[in-house]
C-alpha positions as CSV (number, residue, x, y, z in Angstrom):
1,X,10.1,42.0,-5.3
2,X,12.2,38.8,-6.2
3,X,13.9,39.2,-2.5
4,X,10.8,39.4,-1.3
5,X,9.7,36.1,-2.7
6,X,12.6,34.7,-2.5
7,X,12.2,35.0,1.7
8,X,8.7,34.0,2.1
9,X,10.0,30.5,-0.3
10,X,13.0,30.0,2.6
11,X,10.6,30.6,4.9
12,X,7.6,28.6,4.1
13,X,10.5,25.5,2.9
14,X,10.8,24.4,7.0
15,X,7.1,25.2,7.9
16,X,5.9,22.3,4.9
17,X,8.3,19.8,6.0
18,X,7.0,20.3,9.8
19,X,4.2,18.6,8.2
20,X,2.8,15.6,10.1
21,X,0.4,14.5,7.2
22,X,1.3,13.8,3.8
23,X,-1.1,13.5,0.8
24,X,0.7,12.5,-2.8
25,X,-1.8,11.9,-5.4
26,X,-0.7,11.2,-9.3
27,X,-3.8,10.4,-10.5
28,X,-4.9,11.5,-14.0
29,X,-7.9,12.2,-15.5
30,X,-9.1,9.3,-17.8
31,X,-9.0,12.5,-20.8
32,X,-5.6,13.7,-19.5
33,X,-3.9,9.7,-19.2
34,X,-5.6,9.6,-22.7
35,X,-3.7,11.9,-24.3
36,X,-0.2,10.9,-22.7
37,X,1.5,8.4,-25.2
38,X,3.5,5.6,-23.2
39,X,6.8,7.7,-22.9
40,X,5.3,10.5,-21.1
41,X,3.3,8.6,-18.8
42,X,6.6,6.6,-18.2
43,X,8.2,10.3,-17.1
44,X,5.3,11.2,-15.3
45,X,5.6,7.9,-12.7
46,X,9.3,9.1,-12.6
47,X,8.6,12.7,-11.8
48,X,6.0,11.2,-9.0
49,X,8.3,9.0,-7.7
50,X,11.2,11.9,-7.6
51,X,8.8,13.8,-5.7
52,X,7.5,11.4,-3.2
53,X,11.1,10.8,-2.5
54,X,12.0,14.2,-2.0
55,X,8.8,14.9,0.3
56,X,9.4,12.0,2.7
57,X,13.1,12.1,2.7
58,X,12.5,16.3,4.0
59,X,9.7,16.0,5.8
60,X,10.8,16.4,9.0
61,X,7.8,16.4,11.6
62,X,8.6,14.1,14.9
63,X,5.9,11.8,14.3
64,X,4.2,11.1,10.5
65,X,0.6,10.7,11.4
66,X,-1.1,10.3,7.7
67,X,0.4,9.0,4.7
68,X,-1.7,8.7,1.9
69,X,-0.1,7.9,-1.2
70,X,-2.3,7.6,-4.8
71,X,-0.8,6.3,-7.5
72,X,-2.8,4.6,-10.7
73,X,0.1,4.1,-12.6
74,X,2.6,1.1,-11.8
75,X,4.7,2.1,-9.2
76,X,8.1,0.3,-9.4
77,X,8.1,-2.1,-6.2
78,X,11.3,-0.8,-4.7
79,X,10.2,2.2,-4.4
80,X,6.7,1.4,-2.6
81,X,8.7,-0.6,-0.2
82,X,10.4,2.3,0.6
83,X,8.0,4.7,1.0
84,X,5.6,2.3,3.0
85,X,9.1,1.5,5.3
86,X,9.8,5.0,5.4
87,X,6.5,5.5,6.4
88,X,6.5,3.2,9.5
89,X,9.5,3.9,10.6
90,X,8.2,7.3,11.2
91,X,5.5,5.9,13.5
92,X,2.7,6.2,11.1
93,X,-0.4,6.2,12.6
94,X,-2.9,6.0,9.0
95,X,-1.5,4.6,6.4
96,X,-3.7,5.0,3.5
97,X,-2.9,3.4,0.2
98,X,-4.7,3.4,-3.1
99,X,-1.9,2.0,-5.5
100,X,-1.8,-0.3,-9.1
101,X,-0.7,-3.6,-7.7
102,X,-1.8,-6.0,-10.8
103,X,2.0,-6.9,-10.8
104,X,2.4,-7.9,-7.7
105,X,2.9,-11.9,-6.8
106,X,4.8,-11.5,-3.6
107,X,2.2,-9.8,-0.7
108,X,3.4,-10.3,3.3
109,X,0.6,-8.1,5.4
110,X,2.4,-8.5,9.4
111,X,0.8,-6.5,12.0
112,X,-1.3,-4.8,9.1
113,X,-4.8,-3.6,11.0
114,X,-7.4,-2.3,8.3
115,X,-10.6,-1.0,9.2
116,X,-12.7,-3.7,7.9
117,X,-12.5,-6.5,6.2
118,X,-13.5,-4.7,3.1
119,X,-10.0,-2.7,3.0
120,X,-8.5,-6.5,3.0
121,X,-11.0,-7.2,0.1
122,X,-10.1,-3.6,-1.9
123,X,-6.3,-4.5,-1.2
124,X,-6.4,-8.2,-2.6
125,X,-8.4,-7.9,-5.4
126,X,-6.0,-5.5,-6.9
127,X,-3.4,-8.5,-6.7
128,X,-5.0,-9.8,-9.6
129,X,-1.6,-12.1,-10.0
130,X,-0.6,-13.2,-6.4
131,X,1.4,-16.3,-5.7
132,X,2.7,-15.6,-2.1
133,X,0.8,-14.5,0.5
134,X,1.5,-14.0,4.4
135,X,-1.0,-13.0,6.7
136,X,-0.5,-12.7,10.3
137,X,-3.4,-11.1,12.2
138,X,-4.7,-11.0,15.4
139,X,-8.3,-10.4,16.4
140,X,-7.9,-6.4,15.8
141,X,-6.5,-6.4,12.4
142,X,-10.3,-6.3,10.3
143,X,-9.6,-9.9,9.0
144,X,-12.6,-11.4,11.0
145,X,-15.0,-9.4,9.0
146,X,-13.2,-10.3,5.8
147,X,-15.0,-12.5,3.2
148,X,-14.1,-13.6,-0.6
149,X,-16.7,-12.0,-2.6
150,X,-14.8,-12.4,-6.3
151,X,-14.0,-16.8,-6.2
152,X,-11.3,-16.1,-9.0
153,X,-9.1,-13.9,-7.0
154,X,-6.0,-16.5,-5.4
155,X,-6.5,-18.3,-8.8
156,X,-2.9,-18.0,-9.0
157,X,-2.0,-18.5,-5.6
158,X,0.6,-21.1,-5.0
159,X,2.1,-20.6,-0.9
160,X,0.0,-19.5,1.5
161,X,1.9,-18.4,5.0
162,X,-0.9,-17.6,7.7
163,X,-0.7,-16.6,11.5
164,X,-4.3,-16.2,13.0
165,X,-6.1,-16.4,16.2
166,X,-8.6,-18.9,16.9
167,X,-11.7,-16.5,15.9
168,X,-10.0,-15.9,12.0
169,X,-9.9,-19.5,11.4
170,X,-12.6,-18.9,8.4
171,X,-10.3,-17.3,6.7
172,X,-8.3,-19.9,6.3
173,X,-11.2,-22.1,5.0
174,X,-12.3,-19.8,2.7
175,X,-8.9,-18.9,1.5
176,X,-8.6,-23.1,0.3
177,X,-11.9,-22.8,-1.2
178,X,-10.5,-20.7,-3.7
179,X,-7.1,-21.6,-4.2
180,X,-6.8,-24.2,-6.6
181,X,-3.0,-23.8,-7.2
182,X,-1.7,-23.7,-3.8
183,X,0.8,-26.3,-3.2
184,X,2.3,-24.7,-0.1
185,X,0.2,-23.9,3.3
186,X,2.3,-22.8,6.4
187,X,0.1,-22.5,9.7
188,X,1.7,-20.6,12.5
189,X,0.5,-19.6,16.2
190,X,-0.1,-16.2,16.8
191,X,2.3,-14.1,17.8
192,X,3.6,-13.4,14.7
């Protein structure tokens, strides 16, 4: 039996990492991330970041047309970068994330294109800290829909680096409105 087994594992191992969408979820239940003290929910990110490692480094399919990655615990920012370059530079096509940024201070969005501007408003508000932002959009990218709904959210904002079209120029207006730390504005022409 265990030869058996042992071929249908070698022979499923190149079928999964033909693959061309990849769903990694870590998320806990609020009773399960309850009962975790710190140190195992310190060895569970690890183990989830092993594994989303592992997965993209063997996934071999020509062309990665989903990535979703979920991930409620702080993700160490090396890592993400990684995955989300990794990620591109397979030619993603949907690049879905639902991460913890409240860390983050440092956010560069080039050639990012979200659905609508409420994805930009999901993304940002989970900055919570953000100092530096870049945004370079064009008229495709879901900015021109985007609005701030929560005033306190670039509270902390200090440099602000934006490339946009003529038709996002509100964003730049309502991006000073709310900024009361910024000390650094850069204003390209699009192309980025």
């Amino acid at each position: 039996m265990w030869q058996l087994k042992n071929v249908i594992l070698c022979r499923q191992k190149p079928l999964w990492t033909q693959v061309p969408a990849l769903d990694l979820d870590t998320q806990l239940s609020v009773s399960q991330s309850q009962c975790l003290d710190s140190n195992n929910r310190t060895q569970s990110v690890s183990f989830f970041t092993h594994i989303v490692s592992r997965v993209l480094a063997l996934n071999k399919a020509p062309v990665l047309r989903d990535f979703c990655l979920t991930c409620h615990s702080r993700c160490d920012p090396l890592h993400l970068e990684t995955w989300i370059l990794t990620a591109i530079a397979r030619d993603v096509q949907q690049l879905q994330l639902d991460i913890c940024l409240d860390g983050l201070k440092d956010l560069r969005l080039v050639h990012v294109f979200f659905r609508n501007g409420d994805c930009v408003q999901r993304l940002l508000s989970g900055c919570p800290v953000l100092q530096d932002l870049k945004l370079c959009s064009d008229s495709r990218s879901g900015l021109i829909r985007f609005e701030i709904r929560v005033p306190t959210l670039f509270k902390n904002l200090v440099r602000l680096n934006l490339t946009l079209q003529k038709s996002n120029w509100h964003v730049l207006q309502a991006l000073l409105r709310v900024s009361p730390k910024l000390e650094v504005l850069v204003i390209d022409k699009y192309p980025c």
